[in-house]
KEPAKOL-348897 format. One record per atom (N, C-alpha, C, O): residue in one letter; x, y, z. Coordinates in steps of 0.05 Angstrom, whole numbers, padded with zeros to 5 digits, always signed. Example, Ala and Ser with C-alpha at 12.3 -4.5 7.8 and 13.67 -1.06 7.14 Angstrom:
<pts>
A+00264-00114+00156
A+00246-00090+00156
A+00264-00066+00156
A+00285-00066+00169
S+00257-00045+00142
S+00273-00021+00143
S+00258+00001+00157
S+00268+00023+00161
</pts>
This chain:
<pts>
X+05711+01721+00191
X+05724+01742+00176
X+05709+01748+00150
X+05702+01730+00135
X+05703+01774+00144
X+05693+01778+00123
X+05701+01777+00104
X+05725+01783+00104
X+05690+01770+00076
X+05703+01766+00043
X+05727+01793+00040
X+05751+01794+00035
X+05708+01813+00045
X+05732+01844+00035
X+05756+01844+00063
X+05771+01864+00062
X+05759+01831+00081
X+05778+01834+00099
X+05799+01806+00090
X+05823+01810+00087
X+05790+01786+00087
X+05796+01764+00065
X+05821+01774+00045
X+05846+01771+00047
X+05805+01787+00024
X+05816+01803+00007
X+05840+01821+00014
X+05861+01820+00001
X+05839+01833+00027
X+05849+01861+00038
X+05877+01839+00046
X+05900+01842+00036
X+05871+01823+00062
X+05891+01808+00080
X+05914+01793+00050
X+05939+01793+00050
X+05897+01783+00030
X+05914+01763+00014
X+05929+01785-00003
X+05953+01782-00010
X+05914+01806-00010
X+05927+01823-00018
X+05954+01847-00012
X+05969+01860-00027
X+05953+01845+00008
X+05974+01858+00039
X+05997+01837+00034
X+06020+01841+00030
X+05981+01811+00036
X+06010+01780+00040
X+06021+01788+00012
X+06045+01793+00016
X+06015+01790-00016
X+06019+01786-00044
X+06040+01813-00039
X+06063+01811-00047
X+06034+01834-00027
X+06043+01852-00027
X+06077+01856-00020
X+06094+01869-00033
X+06081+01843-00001
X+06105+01844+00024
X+06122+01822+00008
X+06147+01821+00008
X+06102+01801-00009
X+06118+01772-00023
X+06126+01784-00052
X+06142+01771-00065
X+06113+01812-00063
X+06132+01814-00090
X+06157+01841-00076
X+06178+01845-00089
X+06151+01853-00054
X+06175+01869-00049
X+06198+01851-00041
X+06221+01854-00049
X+06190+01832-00024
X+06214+01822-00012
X+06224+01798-00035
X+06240+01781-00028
X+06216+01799-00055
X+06230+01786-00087
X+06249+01811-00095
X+06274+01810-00098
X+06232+01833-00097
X+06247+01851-00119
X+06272+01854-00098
X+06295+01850-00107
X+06269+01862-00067
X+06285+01873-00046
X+06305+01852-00057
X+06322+01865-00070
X+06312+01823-00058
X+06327+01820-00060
X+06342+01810-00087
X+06364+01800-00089
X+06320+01817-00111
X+06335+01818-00132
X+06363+01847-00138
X+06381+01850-00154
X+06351+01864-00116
X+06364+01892-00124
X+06394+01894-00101
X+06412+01910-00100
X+06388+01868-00083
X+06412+01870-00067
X+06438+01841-00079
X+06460+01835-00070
X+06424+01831-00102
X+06436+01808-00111
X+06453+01812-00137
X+06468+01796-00149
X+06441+01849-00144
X+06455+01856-00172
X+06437+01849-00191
X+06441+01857-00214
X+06416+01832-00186
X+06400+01826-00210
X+06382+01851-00225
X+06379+01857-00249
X+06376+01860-00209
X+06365+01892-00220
X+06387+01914-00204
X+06396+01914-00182
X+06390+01932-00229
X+06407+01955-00224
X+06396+01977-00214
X+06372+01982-00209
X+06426+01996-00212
X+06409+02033-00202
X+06399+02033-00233
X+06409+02022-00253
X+06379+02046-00231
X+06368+02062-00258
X+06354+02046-00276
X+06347+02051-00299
X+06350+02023-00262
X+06331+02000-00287
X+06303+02007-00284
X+06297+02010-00261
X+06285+02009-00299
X+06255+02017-00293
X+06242+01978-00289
X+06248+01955-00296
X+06227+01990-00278
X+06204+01971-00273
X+06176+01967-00287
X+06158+01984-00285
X+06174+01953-00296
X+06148+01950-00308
X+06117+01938-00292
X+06111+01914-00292
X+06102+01957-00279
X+06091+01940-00265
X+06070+01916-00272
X+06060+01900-00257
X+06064+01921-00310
X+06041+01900-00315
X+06058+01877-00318
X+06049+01856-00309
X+06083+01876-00329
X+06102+01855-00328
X+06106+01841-00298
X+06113+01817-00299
X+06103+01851-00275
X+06103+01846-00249
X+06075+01832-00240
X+06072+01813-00225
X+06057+01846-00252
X+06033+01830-00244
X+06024+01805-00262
X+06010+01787-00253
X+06032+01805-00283
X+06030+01783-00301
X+06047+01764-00285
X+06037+01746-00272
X+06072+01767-00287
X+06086+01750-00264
X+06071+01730-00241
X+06067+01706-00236
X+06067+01756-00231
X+06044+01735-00202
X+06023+01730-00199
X+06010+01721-00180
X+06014+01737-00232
X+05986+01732-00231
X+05964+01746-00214
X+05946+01733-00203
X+05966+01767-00212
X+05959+01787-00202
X+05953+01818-00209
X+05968+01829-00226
X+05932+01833-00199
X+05927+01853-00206
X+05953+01866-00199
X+05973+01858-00187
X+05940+01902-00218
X+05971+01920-00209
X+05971+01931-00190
X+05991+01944-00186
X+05947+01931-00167
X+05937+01942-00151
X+05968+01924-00123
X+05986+01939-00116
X+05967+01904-00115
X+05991+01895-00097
X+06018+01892-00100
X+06035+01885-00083
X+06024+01899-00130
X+06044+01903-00146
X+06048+01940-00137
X+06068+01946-00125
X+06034+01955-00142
X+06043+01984-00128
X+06048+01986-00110
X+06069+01996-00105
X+06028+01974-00086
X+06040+01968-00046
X+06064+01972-00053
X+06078+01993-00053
X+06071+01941-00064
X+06091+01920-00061
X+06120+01963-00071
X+06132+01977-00055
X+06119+01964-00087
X+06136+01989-00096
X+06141+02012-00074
X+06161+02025-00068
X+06117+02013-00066
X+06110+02039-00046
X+06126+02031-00029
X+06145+02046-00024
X+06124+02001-00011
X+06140+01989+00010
X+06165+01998+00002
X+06174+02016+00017
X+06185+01988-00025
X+06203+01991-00031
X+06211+02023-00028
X+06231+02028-00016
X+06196+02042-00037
X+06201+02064-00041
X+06212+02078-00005
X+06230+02095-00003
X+06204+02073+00007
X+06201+02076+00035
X+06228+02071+00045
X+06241+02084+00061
X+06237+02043+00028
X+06263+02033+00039
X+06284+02047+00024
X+06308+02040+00025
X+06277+02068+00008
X+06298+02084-00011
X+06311+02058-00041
X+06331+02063-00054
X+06298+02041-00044
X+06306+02018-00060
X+06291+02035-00089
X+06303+02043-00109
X+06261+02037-00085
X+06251+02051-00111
X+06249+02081-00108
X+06245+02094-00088
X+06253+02088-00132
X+06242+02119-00137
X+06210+02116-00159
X+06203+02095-00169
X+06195+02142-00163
X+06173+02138-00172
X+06181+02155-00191
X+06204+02161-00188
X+06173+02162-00206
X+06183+02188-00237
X+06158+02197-00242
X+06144+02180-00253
X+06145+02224-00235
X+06118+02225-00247
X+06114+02221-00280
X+06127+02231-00299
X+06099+02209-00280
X+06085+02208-00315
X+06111+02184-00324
X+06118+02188-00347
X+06124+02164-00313
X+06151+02158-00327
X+06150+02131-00312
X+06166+02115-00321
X+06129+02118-00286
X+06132+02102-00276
X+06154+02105-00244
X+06162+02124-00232
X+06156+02070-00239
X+06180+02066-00226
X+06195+02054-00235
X+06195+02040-00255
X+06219+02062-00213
X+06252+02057-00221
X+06271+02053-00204
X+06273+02069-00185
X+06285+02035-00208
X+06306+02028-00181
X+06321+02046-00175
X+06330+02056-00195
X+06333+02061-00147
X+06342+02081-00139
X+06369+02074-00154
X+06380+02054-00163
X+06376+02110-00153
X+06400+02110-00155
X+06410+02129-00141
X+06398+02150-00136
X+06433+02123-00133
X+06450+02130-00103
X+06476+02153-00128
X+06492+02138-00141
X+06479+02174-00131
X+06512+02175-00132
X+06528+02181-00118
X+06522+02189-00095
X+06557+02177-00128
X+06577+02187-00110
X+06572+02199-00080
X+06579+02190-00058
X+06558+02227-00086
X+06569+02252-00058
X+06551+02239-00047
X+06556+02237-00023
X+06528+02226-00053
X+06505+02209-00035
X+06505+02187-00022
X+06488+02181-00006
X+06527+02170-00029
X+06550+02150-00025
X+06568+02161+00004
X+06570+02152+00027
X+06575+02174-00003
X+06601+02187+00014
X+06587+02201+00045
X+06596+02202+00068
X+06555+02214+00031
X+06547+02223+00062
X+06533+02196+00078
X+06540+02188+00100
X+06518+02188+00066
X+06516+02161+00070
X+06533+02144+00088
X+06525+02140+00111
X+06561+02130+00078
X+06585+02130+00099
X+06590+02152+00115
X+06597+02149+00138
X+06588+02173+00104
X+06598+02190+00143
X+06573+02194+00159
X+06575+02208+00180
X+06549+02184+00152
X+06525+02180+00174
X+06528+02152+00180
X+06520+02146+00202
X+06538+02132+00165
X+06545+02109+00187
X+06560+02105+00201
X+06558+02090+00221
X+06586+02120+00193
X+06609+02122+00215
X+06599+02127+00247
X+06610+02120+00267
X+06580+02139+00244
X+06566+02150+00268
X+06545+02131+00277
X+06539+02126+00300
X+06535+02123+00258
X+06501+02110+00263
X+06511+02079+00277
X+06503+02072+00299
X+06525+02065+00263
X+06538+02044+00264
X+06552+02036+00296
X+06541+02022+00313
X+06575+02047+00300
X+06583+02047+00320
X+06561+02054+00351
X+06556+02039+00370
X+06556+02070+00349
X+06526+02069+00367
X+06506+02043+00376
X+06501+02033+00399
X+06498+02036+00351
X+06477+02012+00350
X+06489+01982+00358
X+06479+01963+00369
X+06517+01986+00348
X+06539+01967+00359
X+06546+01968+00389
X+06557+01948+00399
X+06541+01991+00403
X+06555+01997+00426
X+06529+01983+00441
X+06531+01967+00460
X+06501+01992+00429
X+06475+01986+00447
X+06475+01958+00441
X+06465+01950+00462
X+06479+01942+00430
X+06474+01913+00422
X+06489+01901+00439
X+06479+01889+00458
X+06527+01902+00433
X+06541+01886+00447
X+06531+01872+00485
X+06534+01849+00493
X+06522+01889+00496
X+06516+01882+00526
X+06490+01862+00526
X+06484+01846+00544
X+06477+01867+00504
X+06459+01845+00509
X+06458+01820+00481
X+06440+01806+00473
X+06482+01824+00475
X+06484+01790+00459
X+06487+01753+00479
X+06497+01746+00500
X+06477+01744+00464
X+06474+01717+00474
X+06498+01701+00460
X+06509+01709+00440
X+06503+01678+00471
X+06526+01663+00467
X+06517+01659+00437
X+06532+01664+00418
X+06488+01648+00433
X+06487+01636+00406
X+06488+01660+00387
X+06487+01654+00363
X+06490+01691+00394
X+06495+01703+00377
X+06520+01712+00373
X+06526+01723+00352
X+06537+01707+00394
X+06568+01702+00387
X+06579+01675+00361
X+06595+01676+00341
X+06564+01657+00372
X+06566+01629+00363
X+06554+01645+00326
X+06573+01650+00311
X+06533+01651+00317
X+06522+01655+00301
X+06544+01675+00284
X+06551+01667+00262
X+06554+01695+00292
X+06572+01716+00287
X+06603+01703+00278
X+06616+01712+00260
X+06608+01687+00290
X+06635+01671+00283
X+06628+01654+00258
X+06647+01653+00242
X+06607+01639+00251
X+06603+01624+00237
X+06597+01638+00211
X+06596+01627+00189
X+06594+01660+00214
X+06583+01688+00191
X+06626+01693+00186
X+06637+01694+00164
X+06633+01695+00203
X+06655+01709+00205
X+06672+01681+00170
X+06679+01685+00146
X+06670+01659+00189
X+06687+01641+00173
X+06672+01632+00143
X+06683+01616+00127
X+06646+01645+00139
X+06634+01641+00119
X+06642+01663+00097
X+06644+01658+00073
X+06646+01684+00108
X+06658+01706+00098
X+06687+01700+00078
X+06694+01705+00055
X+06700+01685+00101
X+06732+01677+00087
X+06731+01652+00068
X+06748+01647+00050
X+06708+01637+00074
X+06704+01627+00056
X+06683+01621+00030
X+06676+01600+00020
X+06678+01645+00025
X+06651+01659+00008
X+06669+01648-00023
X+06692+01655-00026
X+06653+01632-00047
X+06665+01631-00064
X+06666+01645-00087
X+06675+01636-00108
X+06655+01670-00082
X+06645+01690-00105
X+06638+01719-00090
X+06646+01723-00067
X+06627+01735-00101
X+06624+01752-00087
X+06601+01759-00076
X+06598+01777-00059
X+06579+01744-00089
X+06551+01752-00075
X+06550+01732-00053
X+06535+01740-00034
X+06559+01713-00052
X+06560+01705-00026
X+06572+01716-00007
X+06561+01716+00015
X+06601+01729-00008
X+06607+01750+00005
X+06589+01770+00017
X+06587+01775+00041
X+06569+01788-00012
X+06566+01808+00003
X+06543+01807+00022
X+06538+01824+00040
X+06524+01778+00015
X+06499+01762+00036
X+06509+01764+00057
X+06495+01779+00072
X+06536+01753+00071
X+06541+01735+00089
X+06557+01767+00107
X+06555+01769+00131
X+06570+01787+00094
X+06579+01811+00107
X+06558+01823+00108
X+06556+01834+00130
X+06533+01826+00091
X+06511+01840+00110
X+06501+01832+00126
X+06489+01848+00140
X+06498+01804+00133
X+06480+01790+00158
X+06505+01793+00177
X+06498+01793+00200
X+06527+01795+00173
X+06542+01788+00197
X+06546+01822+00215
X+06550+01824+00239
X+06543+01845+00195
X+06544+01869+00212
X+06516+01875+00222
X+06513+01887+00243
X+06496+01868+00207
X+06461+01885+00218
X+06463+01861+00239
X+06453+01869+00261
X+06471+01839+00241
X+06461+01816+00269
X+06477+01831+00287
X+06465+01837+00308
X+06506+01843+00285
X+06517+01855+00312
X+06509+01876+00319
X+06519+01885+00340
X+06484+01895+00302
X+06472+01910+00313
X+06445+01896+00337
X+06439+01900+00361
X+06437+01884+00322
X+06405+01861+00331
X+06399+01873+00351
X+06377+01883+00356
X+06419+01872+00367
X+06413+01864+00395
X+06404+01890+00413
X+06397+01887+00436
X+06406+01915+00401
X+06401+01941+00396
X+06367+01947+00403
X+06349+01944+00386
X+06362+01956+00434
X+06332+01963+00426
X+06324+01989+00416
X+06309+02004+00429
X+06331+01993+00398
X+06329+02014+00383
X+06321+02006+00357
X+06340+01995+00345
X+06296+02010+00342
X+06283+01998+00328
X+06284+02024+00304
X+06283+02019+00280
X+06286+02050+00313
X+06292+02070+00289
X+06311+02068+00279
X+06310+02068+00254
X+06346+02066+00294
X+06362+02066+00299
X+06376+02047+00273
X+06391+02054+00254
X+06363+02019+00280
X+06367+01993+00274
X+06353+01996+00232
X+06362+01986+00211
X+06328+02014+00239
X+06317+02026+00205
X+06334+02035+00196
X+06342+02024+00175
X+06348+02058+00202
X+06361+02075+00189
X+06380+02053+00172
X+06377+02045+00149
X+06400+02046+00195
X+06420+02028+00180
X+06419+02010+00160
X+06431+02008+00138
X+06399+01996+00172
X+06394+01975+00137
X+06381+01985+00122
X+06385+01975+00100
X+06360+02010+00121
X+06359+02018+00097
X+06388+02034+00080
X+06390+02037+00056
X+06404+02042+00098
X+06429+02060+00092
X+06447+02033+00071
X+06458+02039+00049
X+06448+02007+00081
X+06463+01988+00066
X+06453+01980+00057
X+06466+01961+00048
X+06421+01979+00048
X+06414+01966+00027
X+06411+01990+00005
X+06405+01979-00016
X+06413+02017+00004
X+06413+02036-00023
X+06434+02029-00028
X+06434+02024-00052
X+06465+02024-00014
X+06490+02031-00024
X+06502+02004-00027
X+06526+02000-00028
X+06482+01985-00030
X+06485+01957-00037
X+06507+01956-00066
X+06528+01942-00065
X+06503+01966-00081
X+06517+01974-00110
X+06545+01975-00108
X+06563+01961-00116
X+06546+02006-00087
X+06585+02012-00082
X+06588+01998-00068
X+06613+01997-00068
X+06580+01979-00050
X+06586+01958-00037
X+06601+01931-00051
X+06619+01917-00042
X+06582+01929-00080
X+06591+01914-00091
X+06618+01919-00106
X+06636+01903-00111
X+06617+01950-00113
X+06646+01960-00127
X+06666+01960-00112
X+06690+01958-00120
X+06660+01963-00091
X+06685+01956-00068
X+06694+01936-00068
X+06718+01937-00062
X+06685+01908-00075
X+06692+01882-00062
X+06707+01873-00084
X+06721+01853-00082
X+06705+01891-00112
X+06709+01882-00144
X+06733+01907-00141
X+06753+01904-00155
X+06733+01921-00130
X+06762+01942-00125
X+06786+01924-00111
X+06809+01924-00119
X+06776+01911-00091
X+06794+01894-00077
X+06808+01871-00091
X+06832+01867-00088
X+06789+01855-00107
X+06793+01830-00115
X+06798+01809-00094
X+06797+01811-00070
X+06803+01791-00108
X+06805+01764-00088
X+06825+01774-00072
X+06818+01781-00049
X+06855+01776-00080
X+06872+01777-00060
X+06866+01799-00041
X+06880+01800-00021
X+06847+01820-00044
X+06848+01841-00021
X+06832+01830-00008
X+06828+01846+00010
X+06817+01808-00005
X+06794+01816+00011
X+06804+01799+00044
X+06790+01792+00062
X+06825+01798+00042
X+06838+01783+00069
X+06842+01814+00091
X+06848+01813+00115
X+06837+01838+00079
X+06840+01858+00095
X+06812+01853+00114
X+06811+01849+00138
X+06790+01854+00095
X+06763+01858+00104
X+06755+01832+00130
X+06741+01832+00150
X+06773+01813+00117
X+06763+01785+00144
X+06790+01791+00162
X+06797+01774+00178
X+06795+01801+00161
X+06830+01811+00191
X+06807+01835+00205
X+06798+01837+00229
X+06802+01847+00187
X+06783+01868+00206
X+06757+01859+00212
X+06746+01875+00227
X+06746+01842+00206
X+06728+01823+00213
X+06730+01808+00242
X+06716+01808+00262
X+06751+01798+00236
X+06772+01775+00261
X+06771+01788+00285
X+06768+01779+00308
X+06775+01824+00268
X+06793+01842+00304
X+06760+01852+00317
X+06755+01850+00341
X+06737+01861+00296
X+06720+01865+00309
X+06702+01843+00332
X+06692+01849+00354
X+06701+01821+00320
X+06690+01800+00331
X+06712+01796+00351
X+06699+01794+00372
X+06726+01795+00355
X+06740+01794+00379
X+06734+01809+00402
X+06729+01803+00425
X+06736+01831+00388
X+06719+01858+00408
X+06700+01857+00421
X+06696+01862+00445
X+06680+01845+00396
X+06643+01842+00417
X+06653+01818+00436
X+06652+01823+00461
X+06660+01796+00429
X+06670+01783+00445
X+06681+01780+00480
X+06675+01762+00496
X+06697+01802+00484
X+06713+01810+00500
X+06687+01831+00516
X+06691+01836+00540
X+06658+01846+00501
X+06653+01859+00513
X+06661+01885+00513
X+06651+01901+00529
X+06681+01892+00491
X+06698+01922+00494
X+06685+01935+00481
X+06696+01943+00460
X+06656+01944+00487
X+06645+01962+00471
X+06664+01986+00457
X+06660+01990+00433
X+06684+02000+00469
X+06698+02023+00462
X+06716+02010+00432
X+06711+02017+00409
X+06734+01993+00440
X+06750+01985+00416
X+06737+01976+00401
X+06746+01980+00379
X+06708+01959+00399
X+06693+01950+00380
X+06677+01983+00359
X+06670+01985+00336
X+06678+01998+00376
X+06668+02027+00363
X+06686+02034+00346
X+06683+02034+00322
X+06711+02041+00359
X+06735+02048+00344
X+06744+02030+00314
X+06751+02039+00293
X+06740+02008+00321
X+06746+01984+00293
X+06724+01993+00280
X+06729+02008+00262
X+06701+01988+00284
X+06682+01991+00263
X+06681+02018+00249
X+06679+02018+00224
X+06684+02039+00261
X+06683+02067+00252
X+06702+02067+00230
X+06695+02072+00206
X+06734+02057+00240
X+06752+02057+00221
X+06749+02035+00191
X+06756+02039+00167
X+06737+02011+00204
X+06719+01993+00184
X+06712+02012+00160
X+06724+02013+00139
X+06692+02026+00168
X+06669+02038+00141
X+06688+02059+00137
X+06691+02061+00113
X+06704+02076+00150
X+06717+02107+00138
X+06739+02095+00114
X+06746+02109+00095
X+06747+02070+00117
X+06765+02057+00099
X+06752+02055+00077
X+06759+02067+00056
X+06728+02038+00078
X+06719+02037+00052
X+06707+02062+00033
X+06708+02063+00008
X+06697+02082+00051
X+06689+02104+00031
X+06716+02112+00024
X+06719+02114+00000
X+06736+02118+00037
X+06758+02137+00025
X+06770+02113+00008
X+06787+02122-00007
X+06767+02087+00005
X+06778+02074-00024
X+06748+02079-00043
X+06754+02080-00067
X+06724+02081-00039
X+06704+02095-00061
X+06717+02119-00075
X+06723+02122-00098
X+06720+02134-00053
X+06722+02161-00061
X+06756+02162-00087
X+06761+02178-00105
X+06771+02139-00077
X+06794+02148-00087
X+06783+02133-00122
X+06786+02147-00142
X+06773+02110-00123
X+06767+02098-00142
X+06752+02118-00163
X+06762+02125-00184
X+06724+02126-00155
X+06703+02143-00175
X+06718+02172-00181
X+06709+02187-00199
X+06744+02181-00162
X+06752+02198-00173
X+06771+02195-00186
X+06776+02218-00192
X+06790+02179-00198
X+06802+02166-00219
X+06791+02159-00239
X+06805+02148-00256
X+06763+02161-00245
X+06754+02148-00258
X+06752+02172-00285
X+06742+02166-00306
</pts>
């Protein structure tokens, strides 16, 4: 292998290793909508030029996580409201689909895997563990989905709206969130059984619940 393919390669790895830091500083709440980024602060960080530090953004940008500002830098997206709201009524749709293609070809251990997500959920002691353990537990009941555009759309769709996700779970409070693991309970039951149809129906009604408590919340506001 040559020195500049060498290069090219460690630089590509440095690349994918500061997105998938920031990716999940911005799904953990540690960085917000609208915080700028500094990228010499980023490369000082890793000790690194700014040159795999931009990839690393561009990657992001792709996933709708960064925006670019000409002359102003980058900056963590920001999602509002009506962008929020179409957002949920393209998953109402997108969701149930990818769910419908997955269910027929899950494996026991991804039943087994899905239940254990399920009871981790009810017993999440805060809320970022909550919202870890409800995003691995709905993109895995897609997984199984060979549909690989399909399967993009969606997680990039819940990782922009990662935020109202979080305002939702802080709308609920502790005592609400026994709705979200009952509808949790009934969907997993569903893939379970195989009932692609009622597993569509729950989930659809799943997400239309939570935007119309968004929608009722930001417009009280």
């Amino acid at each position: 292998m040559s020195e500049r393919k060498q290069k090219a390669d460690a630089s590509t790895t440095m690349s994918m290793s500061i997105a998938s830091d920031i990716r999940a500083a911005v799904l953990s709440g540690e960085l917000t909508p609208g915080q700028r980024i500094r990228q010499e602060q980023l490369a000082e960080r890793y000790g690194t030029s700014r040159i795999p530090v931009r990839e690393a953004l561009r990657i992001l940008e792709r996933d709708g996580l960064v925006v670019f500002v000409p002359n102003n830098g980058a900056w963590i997206a920001e999602v509002d409201m009506a962008e929020c709201v179409e957002i949920y009524k393209i998953r109402e749709r997108l969701e149930p689909l990818a769910l419908s293609e997955s269910i027929p070809r899950m494996t026991p251990e991804t039943l087994t895997r899905l239940e254990e997500l399920h009871k981790g959920c009810e017993a999440a002691p805060d809320t970022e563990t909550f919202l870890r353990l409800d995003r691995e537990f709905h993109l895995l009941t897609y997984s199984c989905a060979e549909a690989p555009m399909l399967l993009g759309m969606i997680e990039r769709f819940w990782s922009t709206t990662q935020h109202y996700r979080r305002t939702y779970s802080d709308i609920l409070g502790a005592q609400g969130q026994w709705i979200i693991h009952a509808e949790h309970g009934l969907l997993l039951s569903a893939i379970s059984r195989r009932d692609c149809e009622e597993a569509e129906n729950l989930l659809r009604a799943h997400i239309r619940k939570t935007r119309t408590k968004l929608e009722e919340a930001f417009c009280s506001i």
